[in-house]
Backbone as CSV, one residue per row, in Angstrom:
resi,resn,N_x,N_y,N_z,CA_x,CA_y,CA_z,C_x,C_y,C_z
1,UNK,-17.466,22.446,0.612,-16.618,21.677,1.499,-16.670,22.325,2.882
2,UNK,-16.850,21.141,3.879,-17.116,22.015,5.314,-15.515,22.058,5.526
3,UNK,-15.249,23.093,6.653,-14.084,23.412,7.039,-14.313,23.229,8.763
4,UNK,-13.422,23.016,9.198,-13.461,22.594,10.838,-12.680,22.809,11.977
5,UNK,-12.348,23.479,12.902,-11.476,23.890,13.481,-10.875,23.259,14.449
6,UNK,-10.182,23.272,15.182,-9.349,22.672,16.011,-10.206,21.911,16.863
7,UNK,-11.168,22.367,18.125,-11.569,21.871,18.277,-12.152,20.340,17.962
8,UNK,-12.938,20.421,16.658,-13.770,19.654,16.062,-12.981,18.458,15.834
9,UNK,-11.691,18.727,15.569,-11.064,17.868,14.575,-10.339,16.978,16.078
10,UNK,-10.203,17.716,17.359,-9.404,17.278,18.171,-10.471,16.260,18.932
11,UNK,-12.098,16.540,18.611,-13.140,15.669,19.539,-13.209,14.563,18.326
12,UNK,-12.977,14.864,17.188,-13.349,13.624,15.956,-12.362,12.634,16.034
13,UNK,-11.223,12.889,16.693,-9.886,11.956,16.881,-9.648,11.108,18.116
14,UNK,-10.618,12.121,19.203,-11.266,11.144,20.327,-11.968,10.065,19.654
15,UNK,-12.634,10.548,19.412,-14.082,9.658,19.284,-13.530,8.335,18.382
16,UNK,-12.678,8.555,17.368,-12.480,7.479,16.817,-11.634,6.822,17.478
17,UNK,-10.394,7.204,17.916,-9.910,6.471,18.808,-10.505,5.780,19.827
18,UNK,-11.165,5.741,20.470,-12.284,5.308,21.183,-13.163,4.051,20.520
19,UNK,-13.826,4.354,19.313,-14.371,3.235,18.521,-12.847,2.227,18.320
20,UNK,-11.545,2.712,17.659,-11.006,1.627,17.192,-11.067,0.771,18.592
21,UNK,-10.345,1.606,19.887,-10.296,0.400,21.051,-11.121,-0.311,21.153
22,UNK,-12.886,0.457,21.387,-13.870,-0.292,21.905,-13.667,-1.522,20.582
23,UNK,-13.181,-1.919,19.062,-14.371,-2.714,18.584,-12.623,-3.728,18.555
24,UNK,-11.669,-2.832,19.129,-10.248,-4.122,19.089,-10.712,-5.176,20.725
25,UNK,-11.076,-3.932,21.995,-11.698,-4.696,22.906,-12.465,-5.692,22.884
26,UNK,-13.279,-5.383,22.240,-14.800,-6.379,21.634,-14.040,-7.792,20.953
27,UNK,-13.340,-7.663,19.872,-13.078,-8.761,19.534,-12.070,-9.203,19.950
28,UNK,-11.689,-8.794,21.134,-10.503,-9.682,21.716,-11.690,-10.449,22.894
29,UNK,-12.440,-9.866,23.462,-13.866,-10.110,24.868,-14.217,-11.573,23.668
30,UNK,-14.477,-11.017,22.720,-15.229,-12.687,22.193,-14.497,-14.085,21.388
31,UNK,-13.410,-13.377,21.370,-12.397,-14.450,20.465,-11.532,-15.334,22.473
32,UNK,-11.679,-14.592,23.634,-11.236,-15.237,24.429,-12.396,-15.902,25.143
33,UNK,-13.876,-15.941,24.995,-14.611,-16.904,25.313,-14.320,-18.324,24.706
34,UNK,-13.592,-18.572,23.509,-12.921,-19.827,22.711,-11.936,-20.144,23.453
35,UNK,-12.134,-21.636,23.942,-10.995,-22.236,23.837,-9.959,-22.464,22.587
36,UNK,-10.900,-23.081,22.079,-10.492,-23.196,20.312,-11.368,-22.419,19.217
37,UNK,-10.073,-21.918,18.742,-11.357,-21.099,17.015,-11.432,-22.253,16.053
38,UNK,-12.492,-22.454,15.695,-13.248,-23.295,14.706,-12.080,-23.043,13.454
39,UNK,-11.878,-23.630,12.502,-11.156,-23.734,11.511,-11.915,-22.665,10.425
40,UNK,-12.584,-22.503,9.910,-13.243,-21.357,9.428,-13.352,-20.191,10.027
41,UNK,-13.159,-19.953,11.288,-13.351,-18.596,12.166,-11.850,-18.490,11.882
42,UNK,-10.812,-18.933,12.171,-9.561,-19.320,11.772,-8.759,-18.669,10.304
43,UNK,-9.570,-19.423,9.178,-9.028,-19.062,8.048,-10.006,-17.737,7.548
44,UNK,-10.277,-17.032,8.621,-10.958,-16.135,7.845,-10.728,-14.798,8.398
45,UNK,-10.327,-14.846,9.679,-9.174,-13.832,10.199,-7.819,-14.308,9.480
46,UNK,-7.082,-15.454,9.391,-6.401,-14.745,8.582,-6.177,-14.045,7.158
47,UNK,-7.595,-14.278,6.410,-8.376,-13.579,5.615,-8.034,-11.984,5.803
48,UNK,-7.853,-11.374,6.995,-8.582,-10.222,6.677,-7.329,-9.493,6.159
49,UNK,-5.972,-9.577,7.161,-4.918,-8.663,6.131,-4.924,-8.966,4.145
50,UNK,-5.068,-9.500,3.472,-4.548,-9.492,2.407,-6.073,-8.555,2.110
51,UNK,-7.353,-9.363,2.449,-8.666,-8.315,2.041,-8.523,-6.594,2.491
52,UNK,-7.880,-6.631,3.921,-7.906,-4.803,3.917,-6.448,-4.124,2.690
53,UNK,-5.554,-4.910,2.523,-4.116,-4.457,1.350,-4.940,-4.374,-0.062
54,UNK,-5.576,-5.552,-0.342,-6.182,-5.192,-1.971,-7.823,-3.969,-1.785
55,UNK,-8.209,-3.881,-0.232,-8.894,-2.548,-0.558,-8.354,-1.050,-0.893
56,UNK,-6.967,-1.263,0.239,-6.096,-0.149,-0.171,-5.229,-0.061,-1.157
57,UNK,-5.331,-1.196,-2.461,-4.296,-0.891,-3.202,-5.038,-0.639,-4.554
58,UNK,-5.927,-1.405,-4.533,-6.335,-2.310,-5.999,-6.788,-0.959,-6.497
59,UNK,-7.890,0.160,-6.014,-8.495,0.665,-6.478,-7.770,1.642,-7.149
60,UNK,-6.827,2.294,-6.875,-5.854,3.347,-7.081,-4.930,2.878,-8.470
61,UNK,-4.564,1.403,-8.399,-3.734,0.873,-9.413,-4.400,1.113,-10.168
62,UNK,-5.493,0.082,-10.443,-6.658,0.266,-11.202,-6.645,1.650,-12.119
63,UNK,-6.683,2.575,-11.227,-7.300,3.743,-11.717,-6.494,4.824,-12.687
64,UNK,-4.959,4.249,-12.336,-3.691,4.827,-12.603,-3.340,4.401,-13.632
65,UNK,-2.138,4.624,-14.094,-0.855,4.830,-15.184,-0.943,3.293,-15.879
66,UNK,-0.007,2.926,-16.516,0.561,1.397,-17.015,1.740,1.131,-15.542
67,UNK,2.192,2.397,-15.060,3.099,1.619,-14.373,2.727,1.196,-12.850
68,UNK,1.498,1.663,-12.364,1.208,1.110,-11.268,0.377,-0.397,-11.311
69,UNK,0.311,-0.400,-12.838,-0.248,-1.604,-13.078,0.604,-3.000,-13.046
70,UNK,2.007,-2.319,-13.723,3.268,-3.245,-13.657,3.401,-3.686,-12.491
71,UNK,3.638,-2.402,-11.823,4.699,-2.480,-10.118,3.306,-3.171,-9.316
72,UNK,1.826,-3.504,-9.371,0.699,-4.289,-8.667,1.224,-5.968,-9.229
73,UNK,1.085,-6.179,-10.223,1.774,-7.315,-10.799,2.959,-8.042,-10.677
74,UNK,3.966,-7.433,-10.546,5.277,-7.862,-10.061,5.058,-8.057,-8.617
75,UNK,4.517,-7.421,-7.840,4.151,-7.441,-6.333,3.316,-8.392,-6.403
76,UNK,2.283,-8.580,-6.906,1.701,-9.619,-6.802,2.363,-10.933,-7.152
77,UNK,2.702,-11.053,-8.329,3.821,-12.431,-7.830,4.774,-13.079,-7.392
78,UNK,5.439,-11.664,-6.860,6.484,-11.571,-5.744,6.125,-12.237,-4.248
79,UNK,4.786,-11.913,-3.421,4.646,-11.922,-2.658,4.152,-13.458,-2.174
80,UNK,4.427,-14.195,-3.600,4.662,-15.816,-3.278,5.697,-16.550,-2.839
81,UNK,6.402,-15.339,-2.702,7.670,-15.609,-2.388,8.895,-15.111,-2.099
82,UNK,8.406,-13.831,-1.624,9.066,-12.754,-0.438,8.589,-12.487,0.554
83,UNK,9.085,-12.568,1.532,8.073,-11.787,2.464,7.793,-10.109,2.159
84,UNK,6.913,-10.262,3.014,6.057,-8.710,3.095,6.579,-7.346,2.753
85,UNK,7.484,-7.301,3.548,8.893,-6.149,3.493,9.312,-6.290,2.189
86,UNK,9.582,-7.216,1.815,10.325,-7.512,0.709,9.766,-6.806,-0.387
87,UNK,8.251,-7.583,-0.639,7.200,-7.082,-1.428,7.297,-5.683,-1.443
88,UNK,7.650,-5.103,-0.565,6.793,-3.730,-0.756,7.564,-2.676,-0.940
89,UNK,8.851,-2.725,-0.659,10.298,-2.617,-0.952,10.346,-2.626,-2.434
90,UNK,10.090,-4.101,-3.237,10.055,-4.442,-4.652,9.005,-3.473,-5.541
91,UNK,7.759,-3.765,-5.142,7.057,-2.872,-5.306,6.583,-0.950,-5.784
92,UNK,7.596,-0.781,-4.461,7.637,1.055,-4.269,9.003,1.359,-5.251
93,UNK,9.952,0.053,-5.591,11.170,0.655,-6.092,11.087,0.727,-7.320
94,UNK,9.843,-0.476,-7.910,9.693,-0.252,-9.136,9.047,0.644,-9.753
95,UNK,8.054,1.018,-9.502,7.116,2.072,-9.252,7.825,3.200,-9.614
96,UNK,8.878,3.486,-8.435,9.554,5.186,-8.634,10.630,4.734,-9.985
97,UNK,11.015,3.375,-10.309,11.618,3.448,-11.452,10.974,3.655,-12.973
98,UNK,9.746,2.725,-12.918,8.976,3.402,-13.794,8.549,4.683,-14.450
99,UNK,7.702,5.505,-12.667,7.246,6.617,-13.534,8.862,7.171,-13.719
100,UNK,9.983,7.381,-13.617,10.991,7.684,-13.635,11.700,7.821,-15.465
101,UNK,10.817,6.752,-15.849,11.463,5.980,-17.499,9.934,6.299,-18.223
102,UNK,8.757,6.845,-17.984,7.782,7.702,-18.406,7.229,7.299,-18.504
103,UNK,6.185,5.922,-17.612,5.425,5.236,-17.707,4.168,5.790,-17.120
């Protein structure tokens, strides 16, 4: 495992910071050449939050206990009909109640 010192770690936090602006710049430079977004350019940004939540969730549930499997499930059919907060609130509370009851 490499190890890295202050420096390194303080130019690696540039640099990415830098990429996130440049590629948030970028797609703001080409989404305002549109007057109108096409209906597919449309439903596919709003595509992307639920695709980046099940990259950060799914794999970990997956990989885990019975009870992160519960508390993914209940969230998942919760979130037909809570909002977001709500969900995740529901979610994290069940979770700590679970592993709590030895799941």
């Amino acid at each position: 495992m490499a190890f890295y010192g202050r420096h390194e770690v303080a130019i690696l936090i540039v640099i990415l910071g830098l990429v996130t602006l440049a590629t948030r710049a970028g797609g703001y430079l080409v989404l305002a050449r549109f007057k109108h977004i096409p209906a597919p350019v449309q439903a596919g940004l709003e595509a992307v939050p639920a695709a980046v939540i099940t990259t950060l969730v799914l794999p970990p549930a997956l990989t885990a206990g019975p009870a992160e499997m519960i508390a993914m499930v209940v969230a998942g059919f919760a979130c037909l009909r809570l909002p977001p907060i709500a969900v995740i609130v529901l979610g994290i509370g069940l979770l700590v109640v679970l592993r709590q009851l030895g799941l």
